[in-house]
C-alpha positions, -999 to +999 in steps of 0.1 A: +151-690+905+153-712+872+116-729+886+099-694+889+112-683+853+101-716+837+068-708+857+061-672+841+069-681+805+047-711+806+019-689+822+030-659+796+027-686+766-010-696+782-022-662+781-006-655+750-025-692+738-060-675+752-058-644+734-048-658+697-075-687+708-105-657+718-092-637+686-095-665+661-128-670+675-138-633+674-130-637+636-144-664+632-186-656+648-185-625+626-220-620+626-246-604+597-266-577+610-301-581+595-317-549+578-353-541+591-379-538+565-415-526+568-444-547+546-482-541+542-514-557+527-524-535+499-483-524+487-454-545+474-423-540+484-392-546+457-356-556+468-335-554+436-300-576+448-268-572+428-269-611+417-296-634+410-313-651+436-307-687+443-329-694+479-351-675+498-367-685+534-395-668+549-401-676+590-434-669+586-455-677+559-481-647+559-449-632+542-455-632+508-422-634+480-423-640+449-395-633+417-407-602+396-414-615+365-390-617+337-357-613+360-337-634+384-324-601+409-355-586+422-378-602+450-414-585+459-422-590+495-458-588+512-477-592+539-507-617+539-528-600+565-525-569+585-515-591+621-482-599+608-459-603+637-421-595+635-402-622+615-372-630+593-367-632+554-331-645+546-321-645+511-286-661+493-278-649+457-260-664+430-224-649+446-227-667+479-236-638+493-267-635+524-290-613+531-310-612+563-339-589+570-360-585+603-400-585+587-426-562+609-463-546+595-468-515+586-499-498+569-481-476+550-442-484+550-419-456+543-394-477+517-417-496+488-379-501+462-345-507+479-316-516+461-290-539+481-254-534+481-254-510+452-227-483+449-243-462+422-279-470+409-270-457+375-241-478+368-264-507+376-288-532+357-326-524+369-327-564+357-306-590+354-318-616+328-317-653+335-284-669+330-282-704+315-247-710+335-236-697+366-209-673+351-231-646+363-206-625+385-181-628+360-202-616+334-206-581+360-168-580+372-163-581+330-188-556+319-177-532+347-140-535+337-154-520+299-172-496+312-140-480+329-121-480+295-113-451+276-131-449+243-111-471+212-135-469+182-151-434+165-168-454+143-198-466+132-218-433+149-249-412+140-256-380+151-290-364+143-310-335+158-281-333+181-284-364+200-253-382+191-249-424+194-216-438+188-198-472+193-170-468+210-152-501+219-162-539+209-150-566+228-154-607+236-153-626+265-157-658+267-190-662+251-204-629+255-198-598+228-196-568+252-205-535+237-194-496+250-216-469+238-216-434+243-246-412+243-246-374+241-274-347+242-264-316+229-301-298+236-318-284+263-348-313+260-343-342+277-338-375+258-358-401+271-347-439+259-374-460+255-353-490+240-320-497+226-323-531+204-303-555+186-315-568+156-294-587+128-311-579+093-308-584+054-283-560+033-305-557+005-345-571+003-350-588-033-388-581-050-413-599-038-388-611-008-404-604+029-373-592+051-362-612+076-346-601+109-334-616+138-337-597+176-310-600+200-317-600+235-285-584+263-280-604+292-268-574+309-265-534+310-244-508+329-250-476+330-281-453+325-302-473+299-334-445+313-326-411+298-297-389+287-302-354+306-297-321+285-260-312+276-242-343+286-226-370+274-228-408+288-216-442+286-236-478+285-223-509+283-245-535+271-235-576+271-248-599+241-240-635+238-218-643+211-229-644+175-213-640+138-234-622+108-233-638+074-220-621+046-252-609+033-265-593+069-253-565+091-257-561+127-286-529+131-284-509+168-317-489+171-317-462+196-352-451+202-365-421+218-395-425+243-425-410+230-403-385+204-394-390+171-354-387+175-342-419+166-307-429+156-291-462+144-259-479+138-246-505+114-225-528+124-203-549+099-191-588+107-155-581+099-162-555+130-173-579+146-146-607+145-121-580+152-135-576+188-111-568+213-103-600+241-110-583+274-101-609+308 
């Protein structure tokens, strides 16, 4: 009786053994599904990623990739010749993160922009910048974290032909000044934002003195940097590397209005600046 008992809880442990072993293992081949994607001869195709890309592999080389110019998240795909068979792109982004995608031919493919991994297209860069470090998901994580605050500044603002621009929270991380705007329209025209700038310039121009100004470039945006739609208010983050003014300079934020003539600004002092909120 004691020989057949020993003999079931040895064979229960065993099975026991097997399943943990098959379920480790199940856990452990996860696999990626790769996302199909249609390419042709005569259109490029633009995959905007949530990171920068570090490495991209094509299994055939009539794909054709290349970076879009100017930015380190988007990747234009297509095909060399119209007798493309089905093959793989895999891509790995600055995040560790992998993207696979199953390449076939199509004369006129029915997706030309896709955005990968994105929750909400407005509260994401079109672009990201080159970074010189690889602080580049922290940088996101950060700015995202401002952009859910609740406004802490009133001031400085500027509200003219009832479009109103405002600063409403400063903060620093690390090496990166992080700035919360809020836009609002208060007509029935659309407001169309054709650039929002950075430029440091001179309090006061002596005679005979050419002004001097200095351009500052973000490294990143959230939020919608496109347009701000009639009756509504918005937010926009905007991240700029680290910088103090001297005592004769002020910071100047241009708003500028696509092809219209409402255009707002905001000064910005250095003791502002220095007092900028830490934000982890």
């Amino acid at each position: 009786m004691k020989k057949r008992s020993v003999g079931m809880v040895m064979c229960l442990f065993m099975l026991l053994s097997e399943m943990y072993a098959q379920s480790i293992g199940t856990k452990a081949n996860s696999t990626i599904e790769p996302l199909r994607l249609a390419i042709s001869t005569n259109k490029t195709t633009n995959l905007v990623f949530p990171y920068s890309i570090t490495s991209v592999d094509r299994g055939n080389k009539d794909v054709l990739v290349q970076k879009a110019k100017g930015v380190e998240n988007i990747l234009q795909v297509k095909a060399a010749n119209d007798s493309l068979v089905e093959t793989n792109l895999t891509t790995v982004l600055a995040d560790g993160s992998l993207y696979s995608f199953l390449i076939s031919y199509a004369l006129e493919p029915s997706v030309l922009n896709l955005q990968i991994g994105l929750r909400n297209n407005q509260d994401q860069p079109a672009g990201i910048l080159p970074f010189g470090n690889d602080n580049e998901a922290k940088v996101k994580q950060v700015a995202q974290i401002v952009f859910e605050k609740k406004p802490t500044m009133r001031r400085p603002k500027d509200k003219r032909y009832d479009i109103a621009f405002k600063l409403t929270g400063l903060y620093v991380n690390e090496d990166n000044f992080l700035f919360q705007f809020a836009l609002g329209n208060n007509t029935n025209i659309r407001y169309d934002i054709d650039q929002l700038r950075f430029f440091i310039r001179d309090k006061k121009i002596a005679k005979r003195t050419a002004a001097q100004e200095l351009e500052l470039t973000p490294i990143y945006v959230i939020g919608n940097q496109k347009s701000i739609e009639v009756q509504s208010q918005q937010y926009l983050v905007l991240v700029v590397p680290k910088f103090t003014i001297p005592e004769q300079k002020y910071l100047s934020i241009a708003l500028i209005e696509k092809s219209g003539g409402r255009n707002l600004s905001l000064r910005v002092k250095n003791k502002k600046l220095v007092a900028a909120s830490m934000v982890y």
